[in-house]
C-alpha positions as protocol buffer text, in pm:
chain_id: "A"
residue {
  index: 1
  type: UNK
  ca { x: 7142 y: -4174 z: 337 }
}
residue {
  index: 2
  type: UNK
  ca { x: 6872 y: -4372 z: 230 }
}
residue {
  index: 3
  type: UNK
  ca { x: 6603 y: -4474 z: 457 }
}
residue {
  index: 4
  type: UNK
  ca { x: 6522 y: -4831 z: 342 }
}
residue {
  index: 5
  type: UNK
  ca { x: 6466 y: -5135 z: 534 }
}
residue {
  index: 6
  type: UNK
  ca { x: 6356 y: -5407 z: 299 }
}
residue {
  index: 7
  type: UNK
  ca { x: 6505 y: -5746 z: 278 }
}
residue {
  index: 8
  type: UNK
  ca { x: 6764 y: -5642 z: -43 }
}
residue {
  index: 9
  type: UNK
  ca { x: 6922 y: -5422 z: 197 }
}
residue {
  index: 10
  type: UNK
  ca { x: 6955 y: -5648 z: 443 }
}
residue {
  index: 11
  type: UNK
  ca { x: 7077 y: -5909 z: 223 }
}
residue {
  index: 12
  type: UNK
  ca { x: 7337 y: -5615 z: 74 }
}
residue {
  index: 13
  type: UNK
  ca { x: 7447 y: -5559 z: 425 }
}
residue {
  index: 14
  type: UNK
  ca { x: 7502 y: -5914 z: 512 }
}
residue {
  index: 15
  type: UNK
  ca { x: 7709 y: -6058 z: 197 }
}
residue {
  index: 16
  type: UNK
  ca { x: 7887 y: -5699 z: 245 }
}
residue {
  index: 17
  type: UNK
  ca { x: 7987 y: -5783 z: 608 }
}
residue {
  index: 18
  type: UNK
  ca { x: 8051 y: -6136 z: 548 }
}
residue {
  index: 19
  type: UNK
  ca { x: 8260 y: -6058 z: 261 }
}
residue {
  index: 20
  type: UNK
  ca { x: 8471 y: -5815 z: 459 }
}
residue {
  index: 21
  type: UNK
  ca { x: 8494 y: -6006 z: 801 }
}
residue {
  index: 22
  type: UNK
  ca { x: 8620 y: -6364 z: 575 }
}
residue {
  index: 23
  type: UNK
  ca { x: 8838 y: -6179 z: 338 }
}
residue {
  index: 24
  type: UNK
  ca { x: 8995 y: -5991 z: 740 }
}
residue {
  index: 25
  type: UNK
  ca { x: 8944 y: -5710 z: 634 }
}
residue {
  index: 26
  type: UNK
  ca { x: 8738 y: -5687 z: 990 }
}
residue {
  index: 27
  type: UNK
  ca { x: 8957 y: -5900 z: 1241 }
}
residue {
  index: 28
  type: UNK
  ca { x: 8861 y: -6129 z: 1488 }
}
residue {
  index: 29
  type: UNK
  ca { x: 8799 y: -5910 z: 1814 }
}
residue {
  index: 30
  type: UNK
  ca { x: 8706 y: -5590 z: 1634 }
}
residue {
  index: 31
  type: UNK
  ca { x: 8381 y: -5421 z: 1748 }
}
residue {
  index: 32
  type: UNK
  ca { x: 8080 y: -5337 z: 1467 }
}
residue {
  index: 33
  type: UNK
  ca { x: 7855 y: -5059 z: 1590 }
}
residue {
  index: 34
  type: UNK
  ca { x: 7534 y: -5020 z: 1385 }
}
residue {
  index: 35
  type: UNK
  ca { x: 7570 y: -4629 z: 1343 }
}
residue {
  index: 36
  type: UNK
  ca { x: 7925 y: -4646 z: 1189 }
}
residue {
  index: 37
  type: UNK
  ca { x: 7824 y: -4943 z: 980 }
}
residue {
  index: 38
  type: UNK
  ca { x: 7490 y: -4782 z: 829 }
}
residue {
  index: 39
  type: UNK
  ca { x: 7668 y: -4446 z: 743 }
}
residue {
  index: 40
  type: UNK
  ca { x: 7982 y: -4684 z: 560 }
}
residue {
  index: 41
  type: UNK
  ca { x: 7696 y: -4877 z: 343 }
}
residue {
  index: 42
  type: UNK
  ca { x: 7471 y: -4572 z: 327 }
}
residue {
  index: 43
  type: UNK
  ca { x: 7173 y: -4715 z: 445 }
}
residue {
  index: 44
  type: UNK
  ca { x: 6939 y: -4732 z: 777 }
}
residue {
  index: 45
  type: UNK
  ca { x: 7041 y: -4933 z: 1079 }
}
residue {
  index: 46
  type: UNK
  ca { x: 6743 y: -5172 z: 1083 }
}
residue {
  index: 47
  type: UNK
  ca { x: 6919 y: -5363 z: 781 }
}
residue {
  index: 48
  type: UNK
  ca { x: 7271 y: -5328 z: 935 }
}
residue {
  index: 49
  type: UNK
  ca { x: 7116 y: -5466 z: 1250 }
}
residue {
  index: 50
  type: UNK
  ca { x: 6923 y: -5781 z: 1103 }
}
residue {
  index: 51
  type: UNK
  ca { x: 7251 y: -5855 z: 916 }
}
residue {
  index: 52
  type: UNK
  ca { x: 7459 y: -5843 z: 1225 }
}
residue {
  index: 53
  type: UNK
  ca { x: 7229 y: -6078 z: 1400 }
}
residue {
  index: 54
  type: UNK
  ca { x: 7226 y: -6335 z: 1124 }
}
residue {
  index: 55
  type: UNK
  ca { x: 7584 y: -6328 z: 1103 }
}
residue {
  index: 56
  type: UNK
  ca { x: 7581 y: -6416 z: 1497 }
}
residue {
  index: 57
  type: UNK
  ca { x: 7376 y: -6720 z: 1403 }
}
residue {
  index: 58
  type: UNK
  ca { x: 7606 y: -6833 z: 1131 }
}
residue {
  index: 59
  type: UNK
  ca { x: 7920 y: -6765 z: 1397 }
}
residue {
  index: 60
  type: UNK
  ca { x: 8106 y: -6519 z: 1237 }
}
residue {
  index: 61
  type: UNK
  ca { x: 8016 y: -6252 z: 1539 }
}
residue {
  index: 62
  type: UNK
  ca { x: 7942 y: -6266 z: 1883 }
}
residue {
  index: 63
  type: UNK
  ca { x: 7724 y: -5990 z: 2117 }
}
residue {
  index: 64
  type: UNK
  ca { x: 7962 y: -5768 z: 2283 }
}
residue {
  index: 65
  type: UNK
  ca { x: 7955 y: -5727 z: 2657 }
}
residue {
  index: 66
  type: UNK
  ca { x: 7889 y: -5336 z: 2643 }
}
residue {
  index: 67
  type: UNK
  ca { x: 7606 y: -5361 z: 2304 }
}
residue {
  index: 68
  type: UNK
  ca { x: 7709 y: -5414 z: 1942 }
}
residue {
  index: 69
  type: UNK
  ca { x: 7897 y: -5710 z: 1831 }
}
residue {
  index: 70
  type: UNK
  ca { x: 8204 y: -5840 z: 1807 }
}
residue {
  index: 71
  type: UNK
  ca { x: 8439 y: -6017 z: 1490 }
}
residue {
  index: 72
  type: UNK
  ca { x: 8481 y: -6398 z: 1645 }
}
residue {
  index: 73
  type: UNK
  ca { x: 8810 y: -6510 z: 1711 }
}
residue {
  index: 74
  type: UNK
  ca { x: 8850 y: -6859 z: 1671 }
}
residue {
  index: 75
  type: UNK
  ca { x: 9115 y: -7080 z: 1860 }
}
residue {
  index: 76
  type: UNK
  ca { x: 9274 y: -7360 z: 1663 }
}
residue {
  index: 77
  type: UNK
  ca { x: 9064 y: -7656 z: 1863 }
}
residue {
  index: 78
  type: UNK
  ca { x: 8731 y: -7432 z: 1772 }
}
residue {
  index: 79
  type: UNK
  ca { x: 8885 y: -7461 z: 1399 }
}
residue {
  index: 80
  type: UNK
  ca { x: 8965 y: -7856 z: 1431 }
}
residue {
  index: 81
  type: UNK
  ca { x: 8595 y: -7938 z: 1626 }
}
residue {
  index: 82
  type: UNK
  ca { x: 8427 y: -7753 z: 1356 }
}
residue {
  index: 83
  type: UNK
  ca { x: 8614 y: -7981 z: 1065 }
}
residue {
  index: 84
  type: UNK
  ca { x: 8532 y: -8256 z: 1284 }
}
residue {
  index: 85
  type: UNK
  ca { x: 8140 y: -8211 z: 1364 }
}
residue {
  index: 86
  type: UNK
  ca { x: 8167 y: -8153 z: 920 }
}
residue {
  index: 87
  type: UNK
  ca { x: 8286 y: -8488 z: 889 }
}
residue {
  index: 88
  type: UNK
  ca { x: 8042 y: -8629 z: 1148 }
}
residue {
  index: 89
  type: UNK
  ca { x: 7753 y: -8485 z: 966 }
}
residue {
  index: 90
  type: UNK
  ca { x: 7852 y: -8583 z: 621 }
}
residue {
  index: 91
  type: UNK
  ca { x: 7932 y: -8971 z: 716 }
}
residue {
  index: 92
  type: UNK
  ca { x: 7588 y: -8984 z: 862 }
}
residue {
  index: 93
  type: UNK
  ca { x: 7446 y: -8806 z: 514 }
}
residue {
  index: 94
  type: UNK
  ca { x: 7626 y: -9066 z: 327 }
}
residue {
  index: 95
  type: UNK
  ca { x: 7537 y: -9381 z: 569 }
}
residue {
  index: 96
  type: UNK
  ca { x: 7149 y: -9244 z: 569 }
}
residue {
  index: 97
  type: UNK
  ca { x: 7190 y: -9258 z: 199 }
}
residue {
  index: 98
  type: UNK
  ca { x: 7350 y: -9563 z: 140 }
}
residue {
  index: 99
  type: UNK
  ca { x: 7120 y: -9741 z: 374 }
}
residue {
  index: 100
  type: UNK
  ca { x: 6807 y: -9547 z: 281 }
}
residue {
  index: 101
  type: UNK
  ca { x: 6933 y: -9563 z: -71 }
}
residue {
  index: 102
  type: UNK
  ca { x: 6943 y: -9314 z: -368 }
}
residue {
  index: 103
  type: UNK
  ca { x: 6729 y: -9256 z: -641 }
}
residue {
  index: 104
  type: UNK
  ca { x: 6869 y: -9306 z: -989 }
}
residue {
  index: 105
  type: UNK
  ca { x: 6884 y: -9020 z: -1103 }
}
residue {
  index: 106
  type: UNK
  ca { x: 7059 y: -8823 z: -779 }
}
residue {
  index: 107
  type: UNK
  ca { x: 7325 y: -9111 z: -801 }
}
residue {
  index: 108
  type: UNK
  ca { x: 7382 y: -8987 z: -1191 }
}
residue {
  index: 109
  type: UNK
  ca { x: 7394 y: -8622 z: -1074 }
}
residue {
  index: 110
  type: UNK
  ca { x: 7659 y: -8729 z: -843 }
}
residue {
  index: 111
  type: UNK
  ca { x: 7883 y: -8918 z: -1013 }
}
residue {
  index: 112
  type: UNK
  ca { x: 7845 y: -8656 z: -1311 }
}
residue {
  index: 113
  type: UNK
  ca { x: 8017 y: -8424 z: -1073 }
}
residue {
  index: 114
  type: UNK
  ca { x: 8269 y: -8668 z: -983 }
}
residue {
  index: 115
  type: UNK
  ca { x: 8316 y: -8761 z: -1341 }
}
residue {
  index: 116
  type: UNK
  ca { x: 8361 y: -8357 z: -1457 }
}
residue {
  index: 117
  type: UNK
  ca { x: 8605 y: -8327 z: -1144 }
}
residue {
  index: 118
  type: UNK
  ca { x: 8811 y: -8563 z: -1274 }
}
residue {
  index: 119
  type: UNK
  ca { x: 8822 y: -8334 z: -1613 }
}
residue {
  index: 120
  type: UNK
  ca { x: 9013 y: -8066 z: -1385 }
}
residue {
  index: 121
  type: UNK
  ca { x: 9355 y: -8286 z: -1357 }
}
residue {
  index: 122
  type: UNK
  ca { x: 9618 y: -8230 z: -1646 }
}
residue {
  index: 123
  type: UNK
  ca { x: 9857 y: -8478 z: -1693 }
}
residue {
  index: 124
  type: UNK
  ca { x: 10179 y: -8309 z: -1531 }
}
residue {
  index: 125
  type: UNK
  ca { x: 10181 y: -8211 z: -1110 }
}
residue {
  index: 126
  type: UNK
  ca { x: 10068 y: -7862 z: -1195 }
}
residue {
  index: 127
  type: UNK
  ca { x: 9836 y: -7853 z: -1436 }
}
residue {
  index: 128
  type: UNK
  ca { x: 9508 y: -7872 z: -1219 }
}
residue {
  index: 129
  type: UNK
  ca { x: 9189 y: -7660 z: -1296 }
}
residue {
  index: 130
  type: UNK
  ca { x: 9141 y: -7497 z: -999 }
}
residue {
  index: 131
  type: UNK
  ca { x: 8880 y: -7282 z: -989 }
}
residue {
  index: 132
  type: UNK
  ca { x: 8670 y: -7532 z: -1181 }
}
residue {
  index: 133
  type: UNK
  ca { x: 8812 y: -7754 z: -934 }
}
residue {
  index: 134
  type: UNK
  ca { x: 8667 y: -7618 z: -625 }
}
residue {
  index: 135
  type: UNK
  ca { x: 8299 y: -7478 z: -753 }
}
residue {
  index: 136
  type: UNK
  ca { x: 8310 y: -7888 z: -858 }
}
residue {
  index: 137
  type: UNK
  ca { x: 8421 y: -8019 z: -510 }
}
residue {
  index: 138
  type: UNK
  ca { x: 8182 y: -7743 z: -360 }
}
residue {
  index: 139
  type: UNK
  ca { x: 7890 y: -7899 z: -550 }
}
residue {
  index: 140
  type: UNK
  ca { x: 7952 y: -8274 z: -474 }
}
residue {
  index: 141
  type: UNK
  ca { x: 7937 y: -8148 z: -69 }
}
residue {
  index: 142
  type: UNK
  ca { x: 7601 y: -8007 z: -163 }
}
residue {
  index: 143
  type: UNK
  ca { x: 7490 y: -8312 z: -343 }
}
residue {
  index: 144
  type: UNK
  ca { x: 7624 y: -8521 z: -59 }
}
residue {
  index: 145
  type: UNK
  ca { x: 7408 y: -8339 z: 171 }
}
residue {
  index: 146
  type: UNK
  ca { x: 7133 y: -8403 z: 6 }
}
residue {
  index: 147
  type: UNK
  ca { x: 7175 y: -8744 z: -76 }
}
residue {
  index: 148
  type: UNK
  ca { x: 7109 y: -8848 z: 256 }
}
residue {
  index: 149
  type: UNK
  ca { x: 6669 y: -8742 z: 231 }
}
residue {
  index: 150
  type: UNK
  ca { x: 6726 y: -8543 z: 627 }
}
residue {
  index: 151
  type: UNK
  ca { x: 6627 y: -8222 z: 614 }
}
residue {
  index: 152
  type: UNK
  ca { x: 6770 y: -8212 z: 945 }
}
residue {
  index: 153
  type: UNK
  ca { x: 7133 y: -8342 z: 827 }
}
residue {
  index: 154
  type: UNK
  ca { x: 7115 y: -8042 z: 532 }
}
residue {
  index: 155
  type: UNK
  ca { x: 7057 y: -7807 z: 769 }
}
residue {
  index: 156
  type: UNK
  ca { x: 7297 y: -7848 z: 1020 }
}
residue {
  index: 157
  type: UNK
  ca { x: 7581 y: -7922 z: 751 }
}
residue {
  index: 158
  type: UNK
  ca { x: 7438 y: -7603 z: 609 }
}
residue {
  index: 159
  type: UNK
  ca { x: 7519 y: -7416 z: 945 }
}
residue {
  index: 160
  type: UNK
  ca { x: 7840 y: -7610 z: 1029 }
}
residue {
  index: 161
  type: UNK
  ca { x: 7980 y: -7537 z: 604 }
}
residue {
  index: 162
  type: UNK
  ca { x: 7939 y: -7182 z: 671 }
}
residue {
  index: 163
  type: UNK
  ca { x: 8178 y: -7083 z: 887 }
}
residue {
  index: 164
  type: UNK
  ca { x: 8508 y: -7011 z: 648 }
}
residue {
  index: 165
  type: UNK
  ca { x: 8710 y: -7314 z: 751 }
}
residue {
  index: 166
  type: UNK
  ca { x: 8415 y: -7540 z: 788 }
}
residue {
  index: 167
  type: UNK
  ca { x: 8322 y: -7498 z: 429 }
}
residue {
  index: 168
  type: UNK
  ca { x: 8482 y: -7845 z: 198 }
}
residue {
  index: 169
  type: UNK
  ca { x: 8731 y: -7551 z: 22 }
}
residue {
  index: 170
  type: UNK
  ca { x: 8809 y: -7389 z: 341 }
}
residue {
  index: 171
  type: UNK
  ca { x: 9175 y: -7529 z: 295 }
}
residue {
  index: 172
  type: UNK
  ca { x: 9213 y: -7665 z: -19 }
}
residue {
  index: 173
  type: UNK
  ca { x: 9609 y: -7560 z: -193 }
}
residue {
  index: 174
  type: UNK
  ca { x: 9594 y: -7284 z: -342 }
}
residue {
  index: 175
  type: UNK
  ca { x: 9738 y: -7189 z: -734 }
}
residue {
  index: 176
  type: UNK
  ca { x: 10054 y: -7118 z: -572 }
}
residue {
  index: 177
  type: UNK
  ca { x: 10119 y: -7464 z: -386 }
}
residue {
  index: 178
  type: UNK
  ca { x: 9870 y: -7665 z: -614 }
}
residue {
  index: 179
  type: UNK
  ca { x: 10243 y: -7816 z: -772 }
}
residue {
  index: 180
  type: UNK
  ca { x: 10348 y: -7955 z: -444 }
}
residue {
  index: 181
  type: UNK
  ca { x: 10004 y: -8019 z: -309 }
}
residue {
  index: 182
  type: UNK
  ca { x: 9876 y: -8247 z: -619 }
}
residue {
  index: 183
  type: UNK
  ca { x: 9876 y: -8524 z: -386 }
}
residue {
  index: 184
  type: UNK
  ca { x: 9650 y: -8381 z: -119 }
}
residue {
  index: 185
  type: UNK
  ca { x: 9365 y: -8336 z: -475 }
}
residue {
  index: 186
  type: UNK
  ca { x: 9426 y: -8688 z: -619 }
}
residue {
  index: 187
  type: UNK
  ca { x: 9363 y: -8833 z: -233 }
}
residue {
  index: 188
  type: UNK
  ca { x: 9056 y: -8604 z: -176 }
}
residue {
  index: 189
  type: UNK
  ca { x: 8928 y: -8748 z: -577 }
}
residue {
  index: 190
  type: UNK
  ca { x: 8987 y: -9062 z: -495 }
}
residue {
  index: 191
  type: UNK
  ca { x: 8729 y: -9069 z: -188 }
}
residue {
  index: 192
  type: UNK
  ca { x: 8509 y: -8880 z: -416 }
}
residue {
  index: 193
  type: UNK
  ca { x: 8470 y: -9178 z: -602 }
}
residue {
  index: 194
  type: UNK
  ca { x: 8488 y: -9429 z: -316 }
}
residue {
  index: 195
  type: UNK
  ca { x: 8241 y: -9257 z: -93 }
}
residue {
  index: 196
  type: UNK
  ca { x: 7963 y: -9251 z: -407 }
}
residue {
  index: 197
  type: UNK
  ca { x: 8064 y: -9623 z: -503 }
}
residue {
  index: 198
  type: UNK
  ca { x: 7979 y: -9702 z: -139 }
}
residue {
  index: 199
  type: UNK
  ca { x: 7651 y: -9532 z: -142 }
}
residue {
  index: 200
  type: UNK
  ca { x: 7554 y: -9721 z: -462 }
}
residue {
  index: 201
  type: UNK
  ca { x: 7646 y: -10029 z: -314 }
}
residue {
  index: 202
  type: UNK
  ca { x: 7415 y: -9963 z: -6 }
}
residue {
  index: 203
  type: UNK
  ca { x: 7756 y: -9988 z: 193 }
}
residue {
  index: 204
  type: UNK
  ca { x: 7670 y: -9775 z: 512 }
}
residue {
  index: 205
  type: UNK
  ca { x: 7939 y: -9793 z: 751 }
}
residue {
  index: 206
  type: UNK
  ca { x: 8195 y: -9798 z: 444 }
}
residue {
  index: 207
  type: UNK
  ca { x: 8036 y: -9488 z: 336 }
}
residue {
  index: 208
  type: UNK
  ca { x: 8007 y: -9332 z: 659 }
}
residue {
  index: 209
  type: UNK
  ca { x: 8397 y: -9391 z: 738 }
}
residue {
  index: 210
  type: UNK
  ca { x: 8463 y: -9276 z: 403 }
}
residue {
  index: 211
  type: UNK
  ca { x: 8303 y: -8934 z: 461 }
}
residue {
  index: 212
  type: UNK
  ca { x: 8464 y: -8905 z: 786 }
}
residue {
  index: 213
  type: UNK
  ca { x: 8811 y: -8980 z: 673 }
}
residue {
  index: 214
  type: UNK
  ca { x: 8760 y: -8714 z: 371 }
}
residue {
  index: 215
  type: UNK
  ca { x: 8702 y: -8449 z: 637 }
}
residue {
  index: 216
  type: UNK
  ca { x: 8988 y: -8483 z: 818 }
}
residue {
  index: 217
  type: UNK
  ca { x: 9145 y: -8455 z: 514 }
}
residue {
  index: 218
  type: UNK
  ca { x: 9109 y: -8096 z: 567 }
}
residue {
  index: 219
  type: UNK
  ca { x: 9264 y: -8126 z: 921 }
}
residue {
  index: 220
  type: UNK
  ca { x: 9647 y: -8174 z: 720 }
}
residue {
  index: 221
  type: UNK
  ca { x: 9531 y: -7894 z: 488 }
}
residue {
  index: 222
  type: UNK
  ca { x: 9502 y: -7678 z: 823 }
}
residue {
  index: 223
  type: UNK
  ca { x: 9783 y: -7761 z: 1002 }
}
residue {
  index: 224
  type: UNK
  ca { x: 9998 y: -7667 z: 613 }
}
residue {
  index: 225
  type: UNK
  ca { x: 9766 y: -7377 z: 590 }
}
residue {
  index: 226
  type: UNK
  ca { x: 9868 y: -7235 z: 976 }
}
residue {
  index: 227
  type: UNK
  ca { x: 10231 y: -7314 z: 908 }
}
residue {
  index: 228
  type: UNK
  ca { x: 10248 y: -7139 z: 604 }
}
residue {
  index: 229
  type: UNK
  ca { x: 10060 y: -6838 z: 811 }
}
residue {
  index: 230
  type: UNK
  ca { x: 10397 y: -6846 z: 1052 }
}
residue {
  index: 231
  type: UNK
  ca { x: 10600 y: -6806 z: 746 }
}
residue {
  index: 232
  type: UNK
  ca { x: 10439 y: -6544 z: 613 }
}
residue {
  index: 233
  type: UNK
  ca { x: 10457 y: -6154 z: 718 }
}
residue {
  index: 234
  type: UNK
  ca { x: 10050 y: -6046 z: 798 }
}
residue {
  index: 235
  type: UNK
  ca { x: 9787 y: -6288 z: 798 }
}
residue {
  index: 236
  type: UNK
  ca { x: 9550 y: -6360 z: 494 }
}
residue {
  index: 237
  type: UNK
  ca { x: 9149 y: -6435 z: 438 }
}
residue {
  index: 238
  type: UNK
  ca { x: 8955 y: -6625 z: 676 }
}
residue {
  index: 239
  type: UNK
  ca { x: 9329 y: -6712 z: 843 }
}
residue {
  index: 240
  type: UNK
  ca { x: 9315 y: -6423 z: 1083 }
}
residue {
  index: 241
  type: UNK
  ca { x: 9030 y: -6526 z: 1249 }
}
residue {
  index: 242
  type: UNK
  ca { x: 9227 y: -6849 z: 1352 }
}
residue {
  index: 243
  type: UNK
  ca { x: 9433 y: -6751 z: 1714 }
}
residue {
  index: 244
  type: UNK
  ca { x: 9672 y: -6998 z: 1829 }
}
């Protein structure tokens, strides 16, 4: 095994874990012990240990009673509170910018995204882009964010967007369901363009309400997302840390 402790091993052991725990490979409830965990990524325990910890800060694991941590288990008003406090944040990002307003060429960047988004719809109910899709809607979150000049905001939208269904994609339909689901993408483009238009306008409360509505957006995508769990046999990515 090798003995090193520097920050690349740490970061190795983190996206590792993260990877594993949002994909469920590790469940919600299941116990990570630093010894088992070093030997399986063949490395010391100081990294495995540091990863663990930051992982407890984003609120993917929690410290176990008896040492070590624990996978979080999430229960579905944990899920719908998170989506919430989301939408909170980004309506005050977008009032803050509207009313603090935006320079010119942040707006551009902006509405370049929402603009290359709009690139990612074909003209029939299945023919959607969707990977380009969601690095696209990822981006305009991240340039919403920002758009609102608190460092504060960024950072606590920063913490909230990384727990799995937290994150703008958490629930968006996937290739399989993107036929049925077009609707759900031409709503969520729609207040793409609305919420920027607001901010340019130095509309605040539109903008905020705006924000907040497109969040809960991701509410329906939940409650299709958990249904289609029922149906299913076995439970899949970031899903099987939701409990009912």
């Amino acid at each position: 095994m090798n003995d090193n402790t520097g920050s690349s091993h740490t970061m190795r052991a983190l996206t590792e874990l993260r990877q594993r725990i949002l994909s469920g490979e590790l469940p919600g409830g299941e116990r990570l012990l630093e010894v088992p965990l070093a030997a399986m990524l063949q490395i010391s325990r100081t990294p495995v240990r540091e990863a663990m910890s930051r992982l407890a800060e984003e609120g993917l694991l929690e410290r176990g009673k008896g040492g070590g941590f624990l996978v979080r288990a999430f229960g579905l008003d944990d899920v719908i509170d998170a989506i919430e406090l989301r939408g909170v944040l980004e309506g005050t990002a977008a009032r803050l910018a509207a009313e603090r307003g935006v320079e010119p060429e942040k707006l551009a960047s902006i509405e370049e995204v929402v603009a290359q988004l709009d690139t990612c719809f074909g003209e029939n109910a299945g023919e959607i882009d969707f990977d380009s899709y969601s690095a696209l809607n990822a981006k305009f979150h991240q340039l919403l964010s920002g758009l609102s000049g608190s460092k504060i905001v960024t950072r606590e939208l920063e913490r909230v967007t990384r727990l799995p269904f937290a994150s703008p994609s958490a629930f968006l339909p996937d290739k399989v369901d993107m036929e049925s689901r077009r609707g759900t993408l031409d709503l969520a483009q729609a207040q793409h363009r609305e919420i920027v238009a607001a901010i340019a306008a130095r509309e605040g409360a539109r903008a905020e309400a705006l924000a907040r509505e497109h969040a809960r957006t991701a509410r329906r995508d939940l409650e299709f997302a958990m249904e289609k769990k029922r149906l299913m046999s076995g439970e899949s990515g970031s899903l099987a840390l939701i409990v009912n």
